[in-house]
TORROSE-761655 format. One line per 10 residues: number of its first residue (from 1); their letters; for each residue x, y, z of C-alpha. Coordinates in steps of 0.1 Angstrom, whole numbers. Layout:
% TORROSE-761655
NUM> a> X:Y:Z ~ ...;
***
This chain:
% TORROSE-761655
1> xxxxxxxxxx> 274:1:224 ~ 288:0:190 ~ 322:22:188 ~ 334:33:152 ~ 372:34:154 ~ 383:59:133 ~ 417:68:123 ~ 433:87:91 ~ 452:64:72 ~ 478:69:49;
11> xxxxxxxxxx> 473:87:18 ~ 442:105:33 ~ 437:136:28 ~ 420:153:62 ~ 387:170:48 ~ 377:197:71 ~ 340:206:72 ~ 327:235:88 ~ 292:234:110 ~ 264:236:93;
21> xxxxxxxxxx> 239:211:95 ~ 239:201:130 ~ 218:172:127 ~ 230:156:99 ~ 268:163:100 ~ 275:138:122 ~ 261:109:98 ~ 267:129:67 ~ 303:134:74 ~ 306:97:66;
31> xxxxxxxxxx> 296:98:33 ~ 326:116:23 ~ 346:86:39 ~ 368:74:11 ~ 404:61:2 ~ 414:98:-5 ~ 395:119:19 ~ 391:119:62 ~ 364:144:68 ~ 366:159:99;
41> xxxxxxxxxx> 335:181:112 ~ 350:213:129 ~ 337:223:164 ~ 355:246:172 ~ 332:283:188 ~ 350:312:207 ~ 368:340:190 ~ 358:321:149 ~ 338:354:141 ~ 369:380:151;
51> xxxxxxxxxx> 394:352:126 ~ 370:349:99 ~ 363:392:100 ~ 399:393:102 ~ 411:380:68 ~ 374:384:53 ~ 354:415:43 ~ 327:428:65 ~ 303:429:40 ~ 299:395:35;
61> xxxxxxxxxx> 271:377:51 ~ 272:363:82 ~ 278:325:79 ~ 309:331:57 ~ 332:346:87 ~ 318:319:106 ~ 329:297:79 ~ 362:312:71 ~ 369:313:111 ~ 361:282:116;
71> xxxxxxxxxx> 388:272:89 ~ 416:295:100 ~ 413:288:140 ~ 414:246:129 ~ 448:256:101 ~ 466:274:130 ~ 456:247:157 ~ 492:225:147 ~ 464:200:147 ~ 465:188:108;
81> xxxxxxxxxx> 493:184:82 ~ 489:211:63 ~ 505:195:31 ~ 479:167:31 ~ 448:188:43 ~ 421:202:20 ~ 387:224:30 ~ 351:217:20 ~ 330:250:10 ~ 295:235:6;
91> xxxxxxxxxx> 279:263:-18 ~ 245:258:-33 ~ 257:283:-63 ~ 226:305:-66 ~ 226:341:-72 ~ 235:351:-35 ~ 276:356:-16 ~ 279:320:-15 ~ 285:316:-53 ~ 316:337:-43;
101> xxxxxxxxxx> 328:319:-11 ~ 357:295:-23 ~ 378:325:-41 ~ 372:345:-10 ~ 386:317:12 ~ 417:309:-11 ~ 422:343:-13 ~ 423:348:34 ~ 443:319:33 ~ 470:331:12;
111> xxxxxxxxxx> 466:363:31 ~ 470:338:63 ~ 501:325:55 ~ 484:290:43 ~ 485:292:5 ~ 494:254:3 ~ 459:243:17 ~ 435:234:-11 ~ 395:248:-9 ~ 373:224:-30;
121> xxxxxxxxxx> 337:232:-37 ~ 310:214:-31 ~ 279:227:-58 ~ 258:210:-82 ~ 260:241:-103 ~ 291:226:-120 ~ 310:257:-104 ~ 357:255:-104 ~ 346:221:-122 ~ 389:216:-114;
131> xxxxxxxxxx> 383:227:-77 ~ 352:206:-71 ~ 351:176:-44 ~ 353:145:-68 ~ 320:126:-57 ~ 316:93:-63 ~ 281:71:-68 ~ 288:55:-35 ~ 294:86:-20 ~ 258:100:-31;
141> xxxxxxxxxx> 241:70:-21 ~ 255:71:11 ~ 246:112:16 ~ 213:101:6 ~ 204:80:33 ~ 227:107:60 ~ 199:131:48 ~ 164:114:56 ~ 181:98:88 ~ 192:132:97;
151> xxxxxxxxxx> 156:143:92 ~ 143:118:108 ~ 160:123:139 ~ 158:161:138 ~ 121:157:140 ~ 121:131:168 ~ 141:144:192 ~ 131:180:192 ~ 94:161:200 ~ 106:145:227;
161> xxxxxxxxxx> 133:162:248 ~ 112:190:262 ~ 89:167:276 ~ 112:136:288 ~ 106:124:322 ~ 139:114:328 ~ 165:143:313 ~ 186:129:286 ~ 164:105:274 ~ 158:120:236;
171> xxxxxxxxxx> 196:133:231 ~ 208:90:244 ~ 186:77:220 ~ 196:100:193 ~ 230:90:199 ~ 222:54:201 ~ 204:56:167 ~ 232:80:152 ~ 262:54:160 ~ 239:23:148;
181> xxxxxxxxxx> 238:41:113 ~ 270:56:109 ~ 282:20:106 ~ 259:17:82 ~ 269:48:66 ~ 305:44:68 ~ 308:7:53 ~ 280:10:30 ~ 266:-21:42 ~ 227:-22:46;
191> xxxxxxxxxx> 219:10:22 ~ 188:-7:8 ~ 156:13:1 ~ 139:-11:26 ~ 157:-11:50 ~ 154:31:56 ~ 122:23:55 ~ 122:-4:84 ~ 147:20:102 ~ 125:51:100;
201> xxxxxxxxxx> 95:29:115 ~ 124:16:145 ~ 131:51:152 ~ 103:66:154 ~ 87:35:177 ~ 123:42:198 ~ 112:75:206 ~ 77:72:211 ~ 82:46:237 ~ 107:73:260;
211> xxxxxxxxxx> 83:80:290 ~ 71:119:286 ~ 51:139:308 ~ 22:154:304 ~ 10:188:289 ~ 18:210:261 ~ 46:234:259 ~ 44:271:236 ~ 58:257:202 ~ 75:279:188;
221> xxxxxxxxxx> 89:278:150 ~ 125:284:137 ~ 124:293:101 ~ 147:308:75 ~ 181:311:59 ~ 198:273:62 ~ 226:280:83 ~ 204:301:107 ~ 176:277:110 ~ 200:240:111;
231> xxxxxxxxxx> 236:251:127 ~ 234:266:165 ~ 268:286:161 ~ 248:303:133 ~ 217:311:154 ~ 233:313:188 ~ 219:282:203 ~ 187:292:195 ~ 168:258:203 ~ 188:252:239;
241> xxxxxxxxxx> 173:286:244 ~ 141:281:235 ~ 140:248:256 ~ 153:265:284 ~ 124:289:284 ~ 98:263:283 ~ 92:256:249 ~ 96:235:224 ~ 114:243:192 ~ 100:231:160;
251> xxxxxxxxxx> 122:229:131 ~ 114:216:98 ~ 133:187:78 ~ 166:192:54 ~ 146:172:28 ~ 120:203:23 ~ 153:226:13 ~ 165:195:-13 ~ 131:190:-27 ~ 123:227:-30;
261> xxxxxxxxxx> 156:232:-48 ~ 146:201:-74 ~ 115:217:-76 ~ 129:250:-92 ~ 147:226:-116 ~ 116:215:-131 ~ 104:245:-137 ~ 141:259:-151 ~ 145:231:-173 ~ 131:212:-205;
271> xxxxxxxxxx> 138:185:-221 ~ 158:153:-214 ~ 169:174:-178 ~ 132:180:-168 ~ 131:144:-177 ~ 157:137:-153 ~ 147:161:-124 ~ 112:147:-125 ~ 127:116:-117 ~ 152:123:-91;
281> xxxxxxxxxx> 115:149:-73 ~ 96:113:-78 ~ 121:95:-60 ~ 132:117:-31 ~ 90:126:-26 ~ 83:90:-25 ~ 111:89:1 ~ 102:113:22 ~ 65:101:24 ~ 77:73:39;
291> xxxxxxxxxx> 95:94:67 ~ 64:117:72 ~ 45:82:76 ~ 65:67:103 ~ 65:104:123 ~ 32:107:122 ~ 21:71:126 ~ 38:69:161 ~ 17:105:169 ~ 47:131:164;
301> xxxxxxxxxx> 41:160:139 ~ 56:166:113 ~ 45:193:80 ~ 33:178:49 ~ 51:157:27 ~ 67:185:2 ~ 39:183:-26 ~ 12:187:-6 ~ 34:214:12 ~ 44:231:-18;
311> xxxxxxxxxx> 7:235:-28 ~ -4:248:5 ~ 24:277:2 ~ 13:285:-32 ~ -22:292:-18 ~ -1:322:0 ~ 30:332:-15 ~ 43:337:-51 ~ 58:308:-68 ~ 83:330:-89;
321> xxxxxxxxxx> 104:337:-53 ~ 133:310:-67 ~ 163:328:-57 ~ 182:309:-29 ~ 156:302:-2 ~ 129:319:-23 ~ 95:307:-13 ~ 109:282:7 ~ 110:305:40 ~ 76:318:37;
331> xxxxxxxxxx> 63:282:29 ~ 74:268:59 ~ 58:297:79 ~ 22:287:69 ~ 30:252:73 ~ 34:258:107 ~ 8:281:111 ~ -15:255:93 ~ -3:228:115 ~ -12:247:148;
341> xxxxxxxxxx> 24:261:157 ~ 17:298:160 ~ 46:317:175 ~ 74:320:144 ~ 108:329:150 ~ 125:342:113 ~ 164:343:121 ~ 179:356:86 ~ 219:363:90 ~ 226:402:81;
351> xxxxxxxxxx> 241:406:45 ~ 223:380:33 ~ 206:401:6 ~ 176:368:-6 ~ 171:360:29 ~ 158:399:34 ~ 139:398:-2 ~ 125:367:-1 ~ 122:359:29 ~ 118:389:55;
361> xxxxxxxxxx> 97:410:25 ~ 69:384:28 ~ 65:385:68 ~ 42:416:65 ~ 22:401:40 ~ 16:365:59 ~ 12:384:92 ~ -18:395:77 ~ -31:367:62 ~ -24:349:95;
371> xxxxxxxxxx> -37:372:123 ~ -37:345:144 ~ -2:339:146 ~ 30:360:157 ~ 59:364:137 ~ 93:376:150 ~ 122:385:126 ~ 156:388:138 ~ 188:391:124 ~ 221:373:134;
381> xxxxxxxxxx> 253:394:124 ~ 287:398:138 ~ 281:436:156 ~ 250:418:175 ~ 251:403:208 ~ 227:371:215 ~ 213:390:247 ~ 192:413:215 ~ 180:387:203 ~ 168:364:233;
391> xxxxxxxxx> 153:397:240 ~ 131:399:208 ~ 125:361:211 ~ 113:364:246 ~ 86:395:237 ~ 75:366:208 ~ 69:337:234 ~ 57:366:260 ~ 34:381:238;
***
């Protein structure tokens, strides 16, 4: 099996990445790959909450002590030169904490003793335009196809692992697939419009032909604020959970959350830059048509490509919820429910003020539209224990 050796080379900078996207970390990671940066996708679990609460204040939200923990456990670790070591802050830039998350990490690491470490921001808000990650066109291209592979095998292997007849089957041939197009990834090599389209239709073939067995599990729905819904130190290893109770976990795409944000572009925009947005929503839909194709033509699921999905959640749901998530969260809920999945579990971290306004203040109103279903809302926070909520998730897929 194909190995990528990787070492930091001279004149790298070591770019330390905390978890987010769990699924597409692994191949996004190498489009940061570069002359000038090593990114390096931090792991690290036990005692990150007590670090990041330590030099951060408690009223932030959730994912940012996670965040800031993550980055102080891996500065004190003696693993990395701290002269030649910068940190990542991925930050959409919308009116919510996260706007605010690289000055609040600069500021706990001077507090920390590590004022020589260098925070760079990662927005396409044009936010600390002189602290930003420089991104390059190859380094786009690259995150572009880490994206829809990321999707892609989000989708698949959730599909298939709870009903593998051999254990492991799904999570091997994730990692098969995952290696194959890192290398790809990584050297650039092979980026070709046709060829993610050939790869989605290998993949998906891949996994359809694992030997499952028979019957249907309780599928149960994940929805809600990013890092809740995509990175398991966020929601407590809420799909290993789930799985371990006998169902299986449905989560929806990354691709959904890009198009949804183009989307709000369009409609905040005029001019040459709604030009330009309609372009860049033509090209990623067209993209992830083909994706929803090769899922469903190999009989997995999969919601509805993101126009067709946006108009279904407008049927439901107010179009004007733009802020962070916005209508996104609710969306996603009747997709689900429209595609058959009717137990919904909402996981919103605590502090996260759009994530309780747009997303938990419109569960009461699709409840009732959706009688049929059952909708849980649960809240991940630093005072909570992950015994409360497996409790609350198990009255859901009890009830």
């Amino acid at each position: 099996m194909y190995q990528i050796q990787e070492t930091r080379q001279a004149g790298q900078t070591t770019l330390l990445i905390p978890a987010m996207l769990d699924d597409h970390f692994p191949l996004l990671r190498y489009a940061f790959f570069s002359r000038r940066y090593y990114p390096v996708i931090l792991e690290n679990r036990r005692g990150v909450v007590d670090a990041g609460l330590r030099y951060g204040h408690n009223d932030m939200c959730y994912p940012f002590h996670l965040c800031l923990g993550q980055y102080l456990q891996a500065l004190g670790s003696g693993d990395y030169d701290l002269e030649n070591t910068a940190l990542l802050m991925p930050s959409v830039g919308d009116a919510c904490r996260g706007s605010n998350f690289t000055s609040l990490v600069r500021k706990a690491l001077r507090d920390a003793g590590y004022p020589q470490v260098q925070v760079l921001s990662l927005n396409v808000k044009g936010l600390e335009k002189d602290q930003a990650l420089v991104l390059e066109p190859h380094m786009v291209w690259r995150a572009l196809f880490a994206l829809y592979y990321g999707d892609i095998l989000l989708l698949l292997t959730r599909q298939v692992r709870p009903y593998e007849a051999e254990p492991g089957a799904a999570n091997a041939c994730r990692v098969r697939w995952t290696q194959i197009l890192s290398r790809d990834i990584k050297t650039g090599k092979g980026l070709t419009l046709g060829r993610m389209k050939r790869n989605f239709r290998h993949i998906a073939a891949d996994f359809a032909a694992i030997p499952r067995r028979s019957g249907e599990k309780k599928r149960v729905a994940l929805v809600g604020e990013l890092y809740t819904k995509y990175c398991a130190l966020g929601n407590w290893d809420m799909t290993a959970f789930l799985e371990e109770e006998g169902c299986e976990a449905v989560v929806n795409g990354f691709s959904w959350y890009i198009l949804y944000y183009v989307d709000n572009q369009l409609a905040a925009n005029r001019g040459p830059r709604r030009v330009l947005w309609r372009g860049i929503d033509r090209f990623l839909s067209s993209l992830q048509r083909s994706m929803v194709s090769a899922v469903r033509d190999h009989g997995f699921r999969c919601l509805e490509s993101f126009p067709v999905f946006k108009e279904n959640a407008w049927a439901h749901l107010s179009r004007e919820l733009q802020v962070a998530d916005g209508w996104l969260m609710g969306g996603e809920i009747v997709g689900h429910i429209q595609s058959g999945c009717y137990w919904v579990l909402a996981a919103q971290p605590f502090s996260c003020l759009p994530s309780h306004v747009c997303g938990r203040g419109q569960y009461a109103a699709l409840a009732r539209k959706f009688p049929q279903a059952r909708l849980v809302s649960v809240d991940l926070d630093a005072s909570g224990t992950p015994s409360q909520v497996y409790n609350r998730v198990k009255m859901l897929i009890e009830g």
